[in-house]
Structures are given as C-alpha cells and as structure tokens.
Backbone as XML, in Angstrom:
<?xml version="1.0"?>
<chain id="A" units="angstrom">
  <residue number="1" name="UNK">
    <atom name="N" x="150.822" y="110.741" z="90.779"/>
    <atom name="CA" x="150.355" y="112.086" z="90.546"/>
    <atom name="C" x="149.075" y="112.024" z="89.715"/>
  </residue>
  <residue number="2" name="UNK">
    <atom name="N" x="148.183" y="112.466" z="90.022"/>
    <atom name="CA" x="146.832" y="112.545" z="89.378"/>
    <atom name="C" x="146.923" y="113.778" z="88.719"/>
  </residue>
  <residue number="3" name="UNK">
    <atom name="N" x="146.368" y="113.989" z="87.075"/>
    <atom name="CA" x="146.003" y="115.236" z="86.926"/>
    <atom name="C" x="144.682" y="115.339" z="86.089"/>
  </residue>
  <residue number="4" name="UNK">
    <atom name="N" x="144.280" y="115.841" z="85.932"/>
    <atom name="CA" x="142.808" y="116.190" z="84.737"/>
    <atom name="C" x="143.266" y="116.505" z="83.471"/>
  </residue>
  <residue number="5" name="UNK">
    <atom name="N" x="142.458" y="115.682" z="82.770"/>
    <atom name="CA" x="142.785" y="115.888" z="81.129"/>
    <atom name="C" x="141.689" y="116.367" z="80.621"/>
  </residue>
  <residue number="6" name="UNK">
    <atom name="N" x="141.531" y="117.450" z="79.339"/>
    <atom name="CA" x="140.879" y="118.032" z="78.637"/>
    <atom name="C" x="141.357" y="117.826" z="77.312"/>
  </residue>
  <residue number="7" name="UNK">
    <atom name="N" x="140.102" y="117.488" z="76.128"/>
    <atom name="CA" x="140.471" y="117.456" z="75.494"/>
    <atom name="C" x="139.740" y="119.097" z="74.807"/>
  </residue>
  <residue number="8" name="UNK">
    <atom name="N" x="140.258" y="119.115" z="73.433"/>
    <atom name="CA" x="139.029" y="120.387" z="72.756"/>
    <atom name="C" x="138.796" y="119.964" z="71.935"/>
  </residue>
  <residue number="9" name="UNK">
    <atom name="N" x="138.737" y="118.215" z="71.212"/>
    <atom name="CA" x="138.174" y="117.488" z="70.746"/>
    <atom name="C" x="136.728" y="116.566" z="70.763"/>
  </residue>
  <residue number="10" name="UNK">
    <atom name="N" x="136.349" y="117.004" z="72.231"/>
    <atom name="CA" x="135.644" y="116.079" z="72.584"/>
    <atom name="C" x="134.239" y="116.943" z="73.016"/>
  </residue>
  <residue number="11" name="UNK">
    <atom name="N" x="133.246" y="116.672" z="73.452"/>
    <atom name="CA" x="131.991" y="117.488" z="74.071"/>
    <atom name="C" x="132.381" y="117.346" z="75.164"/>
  </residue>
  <residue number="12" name="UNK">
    <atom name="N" x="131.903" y="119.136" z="75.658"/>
    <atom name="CA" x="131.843" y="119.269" z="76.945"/>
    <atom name="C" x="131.123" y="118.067" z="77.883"/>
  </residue>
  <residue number="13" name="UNK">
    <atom name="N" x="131.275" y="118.334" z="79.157"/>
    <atom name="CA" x="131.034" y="117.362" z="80.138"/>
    <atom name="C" x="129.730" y="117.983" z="80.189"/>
  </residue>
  <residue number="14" name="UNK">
    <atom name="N" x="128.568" y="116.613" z="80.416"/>
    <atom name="CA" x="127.022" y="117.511" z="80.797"/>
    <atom name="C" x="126.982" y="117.496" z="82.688"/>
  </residue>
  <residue number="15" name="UNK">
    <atom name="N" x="128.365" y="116.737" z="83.403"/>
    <atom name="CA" x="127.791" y="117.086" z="84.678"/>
    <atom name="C" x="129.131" y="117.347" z="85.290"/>
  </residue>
  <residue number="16" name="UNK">
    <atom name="N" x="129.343" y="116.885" z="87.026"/>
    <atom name="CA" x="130.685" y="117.750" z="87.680"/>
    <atom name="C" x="131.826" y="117.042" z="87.108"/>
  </residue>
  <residue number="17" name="UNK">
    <atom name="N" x="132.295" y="116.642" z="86.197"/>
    <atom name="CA" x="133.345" y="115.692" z="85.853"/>
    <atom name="C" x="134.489" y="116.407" z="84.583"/>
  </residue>
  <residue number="18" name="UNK">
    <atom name="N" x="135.498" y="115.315" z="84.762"/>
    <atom name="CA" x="136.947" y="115.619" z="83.533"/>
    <atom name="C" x="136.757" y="114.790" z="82.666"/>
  </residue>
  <residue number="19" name="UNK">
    <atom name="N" x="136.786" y="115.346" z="81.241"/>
    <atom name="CA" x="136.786" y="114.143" z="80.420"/>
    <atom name="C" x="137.698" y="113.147" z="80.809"/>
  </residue>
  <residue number="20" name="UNK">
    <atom name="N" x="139.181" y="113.570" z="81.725"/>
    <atom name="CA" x="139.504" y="112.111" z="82.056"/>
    <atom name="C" x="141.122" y="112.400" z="83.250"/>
  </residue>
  <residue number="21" name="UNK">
    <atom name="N" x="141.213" y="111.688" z="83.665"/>
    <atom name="CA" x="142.233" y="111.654" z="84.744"/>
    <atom name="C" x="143.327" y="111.003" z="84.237"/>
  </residue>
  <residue number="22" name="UNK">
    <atom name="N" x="144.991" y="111.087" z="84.456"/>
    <atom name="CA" x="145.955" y="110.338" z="84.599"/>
    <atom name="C" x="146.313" y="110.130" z="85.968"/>
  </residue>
  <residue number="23" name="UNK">
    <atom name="N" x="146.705" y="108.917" z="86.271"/>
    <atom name="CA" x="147.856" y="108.516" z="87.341"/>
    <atom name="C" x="148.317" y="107.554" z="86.605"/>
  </residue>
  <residue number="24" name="UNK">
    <atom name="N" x="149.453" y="108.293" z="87.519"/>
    <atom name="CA" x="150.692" y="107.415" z="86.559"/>
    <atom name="C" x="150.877" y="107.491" z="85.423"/>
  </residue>
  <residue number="25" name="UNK">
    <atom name="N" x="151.191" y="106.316" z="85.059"/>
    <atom name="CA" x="150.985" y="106.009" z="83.226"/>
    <atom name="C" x="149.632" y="105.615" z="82.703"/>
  </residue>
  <residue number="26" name="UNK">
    <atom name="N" x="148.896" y="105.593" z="84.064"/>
    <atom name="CA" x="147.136" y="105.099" z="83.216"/>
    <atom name="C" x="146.641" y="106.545" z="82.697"/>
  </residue>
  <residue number="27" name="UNK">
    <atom name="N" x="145.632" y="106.170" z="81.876"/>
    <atom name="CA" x="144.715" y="107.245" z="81.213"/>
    <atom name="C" x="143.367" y="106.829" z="81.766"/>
  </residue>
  <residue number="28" name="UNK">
    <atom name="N" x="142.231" y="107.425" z="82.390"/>
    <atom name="CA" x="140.859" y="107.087" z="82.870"/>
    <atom name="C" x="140.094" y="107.833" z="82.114"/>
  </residue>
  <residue number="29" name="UNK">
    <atom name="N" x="139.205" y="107.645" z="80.999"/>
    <atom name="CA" x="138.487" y="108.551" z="80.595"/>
    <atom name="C" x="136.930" y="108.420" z="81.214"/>
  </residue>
  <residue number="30" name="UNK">
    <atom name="N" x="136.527" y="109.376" z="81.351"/>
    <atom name="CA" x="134.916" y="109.764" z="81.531"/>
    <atom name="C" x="134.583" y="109.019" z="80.035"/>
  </residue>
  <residue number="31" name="UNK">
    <atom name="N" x="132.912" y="108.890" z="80.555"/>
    <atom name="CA" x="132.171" y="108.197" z="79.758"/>
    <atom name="C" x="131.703" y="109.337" z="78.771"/>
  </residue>
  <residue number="32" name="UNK">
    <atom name="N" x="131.915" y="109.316" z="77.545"/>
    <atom name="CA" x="131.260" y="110.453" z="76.321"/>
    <atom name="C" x="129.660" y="109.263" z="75.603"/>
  </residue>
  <residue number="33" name="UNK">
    <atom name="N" x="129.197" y="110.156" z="75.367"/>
    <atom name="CA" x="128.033" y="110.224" z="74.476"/>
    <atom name="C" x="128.164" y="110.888" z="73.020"/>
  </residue>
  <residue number="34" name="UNK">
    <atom name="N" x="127.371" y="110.030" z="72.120"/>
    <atom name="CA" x="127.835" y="110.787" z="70.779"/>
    <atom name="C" x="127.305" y="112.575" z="70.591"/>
  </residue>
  <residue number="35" name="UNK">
    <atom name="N" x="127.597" y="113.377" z="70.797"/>
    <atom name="CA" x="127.038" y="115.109" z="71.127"/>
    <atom name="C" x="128.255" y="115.048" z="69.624"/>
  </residue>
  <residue number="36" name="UNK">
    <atom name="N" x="127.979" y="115.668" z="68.532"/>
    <atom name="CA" x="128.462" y="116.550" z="67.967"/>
    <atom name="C" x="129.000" y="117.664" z="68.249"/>
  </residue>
  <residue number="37" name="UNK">
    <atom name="N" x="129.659" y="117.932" z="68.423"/>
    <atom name="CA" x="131.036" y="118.971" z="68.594"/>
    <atom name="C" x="130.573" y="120.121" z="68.275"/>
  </residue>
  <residue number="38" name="UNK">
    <atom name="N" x="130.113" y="120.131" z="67.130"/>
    <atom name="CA" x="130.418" y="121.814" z="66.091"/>
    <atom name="C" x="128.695" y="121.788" z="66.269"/>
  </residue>
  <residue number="39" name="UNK">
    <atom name="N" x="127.691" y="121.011" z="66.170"/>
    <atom name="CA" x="126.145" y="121.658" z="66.146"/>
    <atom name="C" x="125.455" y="121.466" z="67.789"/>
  </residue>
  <residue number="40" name="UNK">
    <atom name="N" x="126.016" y="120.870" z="68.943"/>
    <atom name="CA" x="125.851" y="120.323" z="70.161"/>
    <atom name="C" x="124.702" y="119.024" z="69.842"/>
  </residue>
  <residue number="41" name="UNK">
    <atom name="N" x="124.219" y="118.539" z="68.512"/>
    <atom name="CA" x="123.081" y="117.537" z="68.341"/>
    <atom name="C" x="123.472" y="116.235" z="68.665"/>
  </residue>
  <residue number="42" name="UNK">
    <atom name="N" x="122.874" y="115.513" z="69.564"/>
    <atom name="CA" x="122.742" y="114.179" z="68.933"/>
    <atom name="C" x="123.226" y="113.456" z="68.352"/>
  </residue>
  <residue number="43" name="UNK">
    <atom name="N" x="124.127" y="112.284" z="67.697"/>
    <atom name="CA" x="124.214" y="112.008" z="66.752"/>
    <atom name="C" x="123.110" y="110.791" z="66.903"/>
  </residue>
  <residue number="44" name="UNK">
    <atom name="N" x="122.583" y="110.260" z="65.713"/>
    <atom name="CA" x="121.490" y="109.136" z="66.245"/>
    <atom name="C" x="121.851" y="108.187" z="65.185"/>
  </residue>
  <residue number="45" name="UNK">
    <atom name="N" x="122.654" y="108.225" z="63.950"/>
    <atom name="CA" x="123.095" y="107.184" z="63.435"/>
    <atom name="C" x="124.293" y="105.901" z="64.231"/>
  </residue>
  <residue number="46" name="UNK">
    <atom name="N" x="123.821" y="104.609" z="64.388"/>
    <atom name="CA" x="124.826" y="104.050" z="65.418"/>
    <atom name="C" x="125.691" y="103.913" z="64.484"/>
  </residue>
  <residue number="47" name="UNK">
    <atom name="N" x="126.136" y="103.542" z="63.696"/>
    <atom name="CA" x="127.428" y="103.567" z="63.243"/>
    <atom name="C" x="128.329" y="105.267" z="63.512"/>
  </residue>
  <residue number="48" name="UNK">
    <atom name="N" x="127.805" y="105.937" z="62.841"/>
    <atom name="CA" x="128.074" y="107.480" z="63.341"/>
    <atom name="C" x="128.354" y="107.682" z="64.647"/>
  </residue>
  <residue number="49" name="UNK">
    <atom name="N" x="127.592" y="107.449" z="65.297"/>
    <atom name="CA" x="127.733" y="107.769" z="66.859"/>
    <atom name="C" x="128.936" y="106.921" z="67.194"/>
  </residue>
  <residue number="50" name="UNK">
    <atom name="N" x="129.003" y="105.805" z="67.137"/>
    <atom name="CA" x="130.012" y="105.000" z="67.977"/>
    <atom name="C" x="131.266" y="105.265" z="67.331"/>
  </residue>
  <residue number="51" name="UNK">
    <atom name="N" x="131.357" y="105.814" z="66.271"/>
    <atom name="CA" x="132.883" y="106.402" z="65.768"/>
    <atom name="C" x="133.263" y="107.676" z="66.177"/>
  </residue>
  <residue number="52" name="UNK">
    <atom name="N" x="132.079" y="108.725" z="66.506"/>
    <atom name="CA" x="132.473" y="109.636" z="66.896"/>
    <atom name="C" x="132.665" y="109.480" z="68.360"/>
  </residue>
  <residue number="53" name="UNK">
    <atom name="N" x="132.421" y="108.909" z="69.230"/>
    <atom name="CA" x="132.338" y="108.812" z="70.638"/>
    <atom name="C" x="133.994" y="107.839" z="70.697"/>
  </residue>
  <residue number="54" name="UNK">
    <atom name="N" x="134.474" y="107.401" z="69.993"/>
    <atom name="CA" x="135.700" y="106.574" z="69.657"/>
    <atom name="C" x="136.842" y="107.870" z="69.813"/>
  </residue>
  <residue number="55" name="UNK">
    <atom name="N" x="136.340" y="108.643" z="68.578"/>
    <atom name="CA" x="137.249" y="109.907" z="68.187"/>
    <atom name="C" x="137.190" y="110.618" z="69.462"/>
  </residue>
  <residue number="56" name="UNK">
    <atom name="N" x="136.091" y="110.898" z="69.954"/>
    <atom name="CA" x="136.392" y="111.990" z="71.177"/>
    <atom name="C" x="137.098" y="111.158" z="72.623"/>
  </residue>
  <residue number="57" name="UNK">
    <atom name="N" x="136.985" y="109.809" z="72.589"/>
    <atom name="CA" x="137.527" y="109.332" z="73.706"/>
    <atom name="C" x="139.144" y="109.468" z="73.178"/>
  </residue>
  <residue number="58" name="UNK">
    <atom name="N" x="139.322" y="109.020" z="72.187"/>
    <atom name="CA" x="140.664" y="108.521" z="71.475"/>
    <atom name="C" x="141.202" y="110.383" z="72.182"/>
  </residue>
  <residue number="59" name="UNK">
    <atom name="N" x="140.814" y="111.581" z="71.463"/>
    <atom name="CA" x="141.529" y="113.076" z="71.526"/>
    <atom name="C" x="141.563" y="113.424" z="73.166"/>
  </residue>
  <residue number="60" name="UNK">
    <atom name="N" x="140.770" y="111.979" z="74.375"/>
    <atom name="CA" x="141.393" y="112.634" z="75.502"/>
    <atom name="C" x="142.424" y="111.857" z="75.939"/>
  </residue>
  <residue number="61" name="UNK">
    <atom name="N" x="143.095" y="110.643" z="75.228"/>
    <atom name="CA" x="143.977" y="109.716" z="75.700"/>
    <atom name="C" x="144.824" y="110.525" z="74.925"/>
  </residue>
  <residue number="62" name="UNK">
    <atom name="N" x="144.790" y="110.730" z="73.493"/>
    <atom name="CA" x="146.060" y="111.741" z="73.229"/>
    <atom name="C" x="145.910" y="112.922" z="73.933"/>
  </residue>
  <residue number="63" name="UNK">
    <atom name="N" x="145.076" y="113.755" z="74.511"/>
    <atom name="CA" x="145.966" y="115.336" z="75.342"/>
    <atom name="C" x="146.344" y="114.471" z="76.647"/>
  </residue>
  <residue number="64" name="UNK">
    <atom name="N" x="146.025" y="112.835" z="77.132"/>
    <atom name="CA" x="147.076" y="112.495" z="78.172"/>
    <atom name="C" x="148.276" y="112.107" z="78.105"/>
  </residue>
  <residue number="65" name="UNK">
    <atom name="N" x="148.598" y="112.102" z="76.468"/>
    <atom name="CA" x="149.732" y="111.489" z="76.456"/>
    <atom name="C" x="149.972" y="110.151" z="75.581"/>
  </residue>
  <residue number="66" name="UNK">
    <atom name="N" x="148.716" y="109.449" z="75.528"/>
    <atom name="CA" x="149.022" y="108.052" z="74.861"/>
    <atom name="C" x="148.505" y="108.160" z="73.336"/>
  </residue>
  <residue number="67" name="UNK">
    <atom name="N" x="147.793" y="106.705" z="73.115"/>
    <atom name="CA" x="147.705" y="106.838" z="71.774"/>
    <atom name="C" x="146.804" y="105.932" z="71.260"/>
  </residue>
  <residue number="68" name="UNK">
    <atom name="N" x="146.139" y="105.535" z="70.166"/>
    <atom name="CA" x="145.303" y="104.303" z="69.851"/>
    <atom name="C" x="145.684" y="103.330" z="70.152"/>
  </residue>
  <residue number="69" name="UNK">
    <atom name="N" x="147.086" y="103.134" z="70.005"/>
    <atom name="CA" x="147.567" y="101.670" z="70.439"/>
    <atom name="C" x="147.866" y="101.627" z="72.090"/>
  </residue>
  <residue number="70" name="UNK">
    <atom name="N" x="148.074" y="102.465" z="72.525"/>
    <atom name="CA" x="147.995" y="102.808" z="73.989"/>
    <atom name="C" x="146.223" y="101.858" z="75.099"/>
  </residue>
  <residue number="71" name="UNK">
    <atom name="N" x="145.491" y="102.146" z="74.050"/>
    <atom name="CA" x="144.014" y="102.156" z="74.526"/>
    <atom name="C" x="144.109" y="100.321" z="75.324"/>
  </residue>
  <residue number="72" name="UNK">
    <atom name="N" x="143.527" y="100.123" z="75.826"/>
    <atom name="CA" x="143.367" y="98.657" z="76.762"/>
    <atom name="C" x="142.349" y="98.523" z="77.074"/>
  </residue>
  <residue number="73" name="UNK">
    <atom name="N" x="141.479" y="99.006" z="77.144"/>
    <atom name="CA" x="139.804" y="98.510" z="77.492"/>
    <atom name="C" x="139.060" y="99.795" z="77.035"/>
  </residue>
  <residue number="74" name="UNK">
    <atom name="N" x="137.932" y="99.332" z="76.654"/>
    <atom name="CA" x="137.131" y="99.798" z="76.663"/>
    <atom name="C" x="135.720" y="99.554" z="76.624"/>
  </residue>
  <residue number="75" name="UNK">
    <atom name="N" x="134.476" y="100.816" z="77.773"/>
    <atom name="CA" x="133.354" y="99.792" z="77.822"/>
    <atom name="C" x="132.334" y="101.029" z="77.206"/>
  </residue>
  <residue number="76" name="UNK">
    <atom name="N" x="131.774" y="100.089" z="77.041"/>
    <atom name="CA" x="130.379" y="100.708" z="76.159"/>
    <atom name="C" x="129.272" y="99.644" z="76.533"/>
  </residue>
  <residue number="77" name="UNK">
    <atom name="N" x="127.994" y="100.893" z="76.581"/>
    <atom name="CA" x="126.782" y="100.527" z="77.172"/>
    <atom name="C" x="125.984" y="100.965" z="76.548"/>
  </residue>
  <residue number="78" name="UNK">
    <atom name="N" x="125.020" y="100.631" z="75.932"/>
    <atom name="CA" x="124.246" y="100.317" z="75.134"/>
    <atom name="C" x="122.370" y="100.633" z="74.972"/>
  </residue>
  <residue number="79" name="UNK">
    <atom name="N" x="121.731" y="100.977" z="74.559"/>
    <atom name="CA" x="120.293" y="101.094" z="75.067"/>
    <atom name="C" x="119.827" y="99.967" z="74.418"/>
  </residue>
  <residue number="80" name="UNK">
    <atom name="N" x="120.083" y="99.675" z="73.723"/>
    <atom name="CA" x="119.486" y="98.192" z="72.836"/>
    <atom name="C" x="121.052" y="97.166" z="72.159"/>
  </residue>
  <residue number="81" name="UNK">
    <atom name="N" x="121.009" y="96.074" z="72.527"/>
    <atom name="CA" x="121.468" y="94.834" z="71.627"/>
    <atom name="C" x="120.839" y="94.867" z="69.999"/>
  </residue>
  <residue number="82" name="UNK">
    <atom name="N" x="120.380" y="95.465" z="70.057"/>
    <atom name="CA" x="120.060" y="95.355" z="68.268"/>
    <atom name="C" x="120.958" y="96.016" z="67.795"/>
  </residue>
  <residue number="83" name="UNK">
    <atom name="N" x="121.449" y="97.115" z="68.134"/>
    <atom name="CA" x="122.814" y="98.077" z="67.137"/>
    <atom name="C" x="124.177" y="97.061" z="67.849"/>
  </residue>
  <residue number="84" name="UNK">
    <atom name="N" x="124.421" y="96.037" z="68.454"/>
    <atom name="CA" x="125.423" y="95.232" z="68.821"/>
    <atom name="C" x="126.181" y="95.003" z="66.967"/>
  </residue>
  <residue number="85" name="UNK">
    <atom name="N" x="125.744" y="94.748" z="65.706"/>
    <atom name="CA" x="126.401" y="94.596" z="64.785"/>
    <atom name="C" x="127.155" y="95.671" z="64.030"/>
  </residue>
  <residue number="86" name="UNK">
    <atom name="N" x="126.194" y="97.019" z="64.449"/>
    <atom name="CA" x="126.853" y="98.144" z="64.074"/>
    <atom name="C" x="127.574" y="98.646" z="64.642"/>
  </residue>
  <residue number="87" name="UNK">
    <atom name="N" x="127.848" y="98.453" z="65.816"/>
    <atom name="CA" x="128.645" y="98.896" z="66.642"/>
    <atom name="C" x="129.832" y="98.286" z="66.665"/>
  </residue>
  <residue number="88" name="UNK">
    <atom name="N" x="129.766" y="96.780" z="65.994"/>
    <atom name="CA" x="131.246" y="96.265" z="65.863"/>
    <atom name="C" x="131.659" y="96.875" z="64.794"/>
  </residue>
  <residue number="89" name="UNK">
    <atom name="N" x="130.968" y="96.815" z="63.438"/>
    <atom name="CA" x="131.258" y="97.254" z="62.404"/>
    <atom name="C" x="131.940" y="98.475" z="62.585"/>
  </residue>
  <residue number="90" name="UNK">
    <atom name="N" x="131.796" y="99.484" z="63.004"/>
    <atom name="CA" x="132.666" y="100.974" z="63.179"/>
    <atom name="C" x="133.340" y="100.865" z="64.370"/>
  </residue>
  <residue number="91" name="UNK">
    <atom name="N" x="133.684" y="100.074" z="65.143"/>
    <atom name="CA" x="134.415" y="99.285" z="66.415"/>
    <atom name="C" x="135.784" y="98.986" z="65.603"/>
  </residue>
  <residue number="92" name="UNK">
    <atom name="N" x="135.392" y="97.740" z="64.663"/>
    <atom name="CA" x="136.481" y="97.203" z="64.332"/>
    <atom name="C" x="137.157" y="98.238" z="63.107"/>
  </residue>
  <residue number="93" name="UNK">
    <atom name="N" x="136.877" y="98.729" z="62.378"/>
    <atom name="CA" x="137.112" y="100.071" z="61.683"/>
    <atom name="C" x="137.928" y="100.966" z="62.006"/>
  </residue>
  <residue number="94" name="UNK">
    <atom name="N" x="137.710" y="101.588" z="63.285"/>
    <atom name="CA" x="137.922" y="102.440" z="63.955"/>
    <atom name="C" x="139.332" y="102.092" z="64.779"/>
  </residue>
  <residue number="95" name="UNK">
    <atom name="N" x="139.575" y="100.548" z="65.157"/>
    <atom name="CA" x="140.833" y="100.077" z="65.818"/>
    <atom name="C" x="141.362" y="99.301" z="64.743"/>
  </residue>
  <residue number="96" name="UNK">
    <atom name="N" x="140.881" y="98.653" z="63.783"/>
    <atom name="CA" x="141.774" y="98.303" z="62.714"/>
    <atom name="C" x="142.128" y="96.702" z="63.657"/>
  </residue>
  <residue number="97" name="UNK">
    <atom name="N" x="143.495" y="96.647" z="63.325"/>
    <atom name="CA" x="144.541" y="95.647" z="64.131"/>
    <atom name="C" x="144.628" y="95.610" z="65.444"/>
  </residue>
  <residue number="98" name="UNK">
    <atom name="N" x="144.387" y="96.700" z="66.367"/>
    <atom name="CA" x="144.063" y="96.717" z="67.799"/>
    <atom name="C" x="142.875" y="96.562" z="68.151"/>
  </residue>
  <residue number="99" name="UNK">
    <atom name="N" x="143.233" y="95.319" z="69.219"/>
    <atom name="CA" x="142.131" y="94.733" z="69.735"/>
    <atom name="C" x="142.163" y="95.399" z="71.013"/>
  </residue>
  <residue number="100" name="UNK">
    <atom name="N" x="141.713" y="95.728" z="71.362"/>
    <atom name="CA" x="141.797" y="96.458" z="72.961"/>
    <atom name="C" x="140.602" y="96.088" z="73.462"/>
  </residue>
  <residue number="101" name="UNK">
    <atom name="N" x="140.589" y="95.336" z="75.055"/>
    <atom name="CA" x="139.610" y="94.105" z="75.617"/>
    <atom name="C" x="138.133" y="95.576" z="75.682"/>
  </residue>
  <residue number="102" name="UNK">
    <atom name="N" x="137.094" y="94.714" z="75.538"/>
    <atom name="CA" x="135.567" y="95.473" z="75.706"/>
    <atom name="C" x="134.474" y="94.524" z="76.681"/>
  </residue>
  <residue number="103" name="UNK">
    <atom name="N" x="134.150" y="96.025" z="77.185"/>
    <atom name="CA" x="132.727" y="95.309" z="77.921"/>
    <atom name="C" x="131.421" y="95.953" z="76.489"/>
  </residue>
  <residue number="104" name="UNK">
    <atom name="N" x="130.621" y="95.803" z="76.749"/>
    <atom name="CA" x="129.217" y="96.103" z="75.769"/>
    <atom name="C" x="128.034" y="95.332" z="76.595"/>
  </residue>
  <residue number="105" name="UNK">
    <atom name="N" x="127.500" y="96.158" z="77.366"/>
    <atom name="CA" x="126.409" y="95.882" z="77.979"/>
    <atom name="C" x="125.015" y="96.750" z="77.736"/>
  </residue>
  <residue number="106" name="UNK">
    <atom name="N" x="123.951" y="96.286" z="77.451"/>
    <atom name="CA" x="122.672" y="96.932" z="77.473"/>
    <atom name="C" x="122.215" y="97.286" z="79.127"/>
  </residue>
  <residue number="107" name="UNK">
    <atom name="N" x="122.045" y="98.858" z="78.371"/>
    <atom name="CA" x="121.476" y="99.483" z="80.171"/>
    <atom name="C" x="119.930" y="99.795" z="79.671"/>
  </residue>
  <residue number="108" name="UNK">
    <atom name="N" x="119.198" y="100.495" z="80.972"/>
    <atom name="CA" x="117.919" y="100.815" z="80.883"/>
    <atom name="C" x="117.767" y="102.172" z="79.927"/>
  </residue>
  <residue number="109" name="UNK">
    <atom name="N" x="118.873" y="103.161" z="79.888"/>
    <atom name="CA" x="118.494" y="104.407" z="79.581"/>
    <atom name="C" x="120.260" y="104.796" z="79.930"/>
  </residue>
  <residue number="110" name="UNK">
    <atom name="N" x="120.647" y="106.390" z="78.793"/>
    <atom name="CA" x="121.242" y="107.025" z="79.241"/>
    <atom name="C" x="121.059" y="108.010" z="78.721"/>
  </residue>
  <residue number="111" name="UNK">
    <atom name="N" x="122.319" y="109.080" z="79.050"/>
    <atom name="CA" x="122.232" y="110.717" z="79.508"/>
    <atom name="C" x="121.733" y="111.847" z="78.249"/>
  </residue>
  <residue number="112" name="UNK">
    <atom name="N" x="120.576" y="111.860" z="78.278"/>
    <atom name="CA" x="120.471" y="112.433" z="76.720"/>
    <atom name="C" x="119.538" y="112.128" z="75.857"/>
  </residue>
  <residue number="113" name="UNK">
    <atom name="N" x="119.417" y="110.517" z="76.405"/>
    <atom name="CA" x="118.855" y="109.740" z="75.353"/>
    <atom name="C" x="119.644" y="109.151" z="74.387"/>
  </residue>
  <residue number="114" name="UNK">
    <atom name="N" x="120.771" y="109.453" z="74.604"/>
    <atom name="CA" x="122.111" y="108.883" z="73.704"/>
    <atom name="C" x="121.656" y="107.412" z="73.215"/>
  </residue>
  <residue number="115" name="UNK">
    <atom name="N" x="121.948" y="107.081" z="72.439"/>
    <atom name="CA" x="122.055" y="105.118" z="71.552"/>
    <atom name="C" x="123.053" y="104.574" z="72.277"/>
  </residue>
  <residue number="116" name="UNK">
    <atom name="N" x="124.298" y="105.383" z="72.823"/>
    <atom name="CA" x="125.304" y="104.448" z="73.294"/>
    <atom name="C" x="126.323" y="105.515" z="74.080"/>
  </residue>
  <residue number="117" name="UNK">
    <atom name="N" x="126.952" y="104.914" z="75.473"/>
    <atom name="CA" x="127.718" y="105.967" z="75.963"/>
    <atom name="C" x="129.061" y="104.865" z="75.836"/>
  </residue>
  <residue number="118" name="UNK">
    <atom name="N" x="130.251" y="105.287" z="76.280"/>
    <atom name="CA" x="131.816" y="104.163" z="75.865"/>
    <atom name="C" x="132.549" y="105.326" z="77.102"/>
  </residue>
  <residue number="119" name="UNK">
    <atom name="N" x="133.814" y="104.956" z="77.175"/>
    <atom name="CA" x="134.923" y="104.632" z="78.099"/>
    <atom name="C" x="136.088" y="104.189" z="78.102"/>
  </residue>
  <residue number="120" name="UNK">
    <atom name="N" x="137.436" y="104.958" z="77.962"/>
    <atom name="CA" x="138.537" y="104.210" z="77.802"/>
    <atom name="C" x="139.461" y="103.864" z="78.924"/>
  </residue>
  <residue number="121" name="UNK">
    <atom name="N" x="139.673" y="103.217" z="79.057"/>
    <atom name="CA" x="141.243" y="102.878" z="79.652"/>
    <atom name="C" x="142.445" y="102.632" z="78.802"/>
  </residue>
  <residue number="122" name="UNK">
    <atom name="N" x="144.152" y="103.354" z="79.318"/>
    <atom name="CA" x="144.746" y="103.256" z="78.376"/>
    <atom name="C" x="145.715" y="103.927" z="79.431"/>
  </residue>
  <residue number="123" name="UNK">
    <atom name="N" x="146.727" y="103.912" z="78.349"/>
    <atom name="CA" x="148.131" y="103.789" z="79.193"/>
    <atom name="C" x="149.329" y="104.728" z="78.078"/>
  </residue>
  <residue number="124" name="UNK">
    <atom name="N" x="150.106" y="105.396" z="78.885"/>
    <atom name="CA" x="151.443" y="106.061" z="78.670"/>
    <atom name="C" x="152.549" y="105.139" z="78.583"/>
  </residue>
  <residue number="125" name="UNK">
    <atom name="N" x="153.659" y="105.401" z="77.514"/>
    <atom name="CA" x="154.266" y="104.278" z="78.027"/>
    <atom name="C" x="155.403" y="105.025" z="78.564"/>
  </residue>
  <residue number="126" name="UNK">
    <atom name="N" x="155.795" y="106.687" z="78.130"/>
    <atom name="CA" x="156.727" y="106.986" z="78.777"/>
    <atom name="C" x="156.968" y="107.395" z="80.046"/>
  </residue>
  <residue number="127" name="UNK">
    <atom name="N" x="155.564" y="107.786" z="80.702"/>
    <atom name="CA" x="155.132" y="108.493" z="82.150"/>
    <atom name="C" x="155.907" y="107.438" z="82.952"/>
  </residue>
  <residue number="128" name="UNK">
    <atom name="N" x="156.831" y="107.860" z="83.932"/>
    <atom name="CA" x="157.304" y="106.938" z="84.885"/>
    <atom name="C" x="155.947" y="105.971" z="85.891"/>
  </residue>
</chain>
C-alpha cells in the first residue's frame, strides 16, 4: 500500500512532489533543502542548514510512522566538498549513536541555491 506523507514540520515542496511516500514498512522521503519554516529564508550557515534539513526529514519519517533510529540511509548532495567537515560535525550530533549508511556527493548546483539538499530512507517496524 503506498500512501503520501506530510509533514507540518518540514518546508513546503517547491515542485509536483510529497515530502515522502510509505510502502510497506519503508519510509521514502523527498529531498528537503535547508528553507526555514517560520521566515521561508535560506538557511546559509552549513552547520545550521544540515541540522535543520535533518529535523525536517527526521518530522516526515515520524508523521510515517518511524523514528531516528528507524532512519537507514541517507543521501546528501552537496555544492562544495569544503563544508564535507561541517556537515559531519552536525551529522554526527544530530544521530548521536546511530549510524545510518550515507551517500555525500558534490553536484553542480541545486534548487534555490541551497549549500546542501539530503534524503531519507527508513523503515516502520510495526507496518506489516
């Protein structure tokens, strides 16, 4: 059963998409960008940004159901390898003791102009 998840944690979507889908027991989230919630800005600090883009992915795996420890991958893409240290730094912060597997790749450009867009995968454990 597929359904669409919303969070009211997270920034709206800027194009035709759900912040994120279930089947099954998986969680699929859409890719977020750091957008501030309450002013619609930017965030342009990378440490800032990549915690808040954490938080808003994290509030659509909880309205699917799961949980931080639930989370199993996640990818994040990058406009520059130079914020690669800050980005662990509020990475590892942010999951503590959970390691949940990552891609981190540098792209040409993304949606906004964003510093960094991310992505979760993650899982229910009670959903049949």
């Amino acid at each position: 059963m597929l359904g669409v998840i919303k969070s009211d944690r997270a920034p709206e979507a800027i194009g035709p998409y759900s912040h994120g889908t279930c089947y099954g027991n998986m969680i699929i989230t859409s890719g977020q960008i750091p957008v501030d919630i309450e002013t619609g800005e930017m965030i342009s600090d990378v440490k800032a940004a990549t915690t808040s883009v954490l938080e808003g992915l994290l509030s659509v795996v909880e309205a699917g159901g799961g949980s931080r420890e639930t989370v199993a991958k996640v990818d994040v893409f990058v406009r520059t390898l130079d914020d690669f240290d800050d980005i662990n730094e509020a990475y590892s912060k942010f999951f503590g003791d959970h390691k949940p597997a990552r891609v981190l790749v540098q792209v040409a450009d993304l949606p906004a102009g964003a510093k960094l867009e991310a992505a979760m995968l993650a899982f229910v454990k009670d959903r049949p």
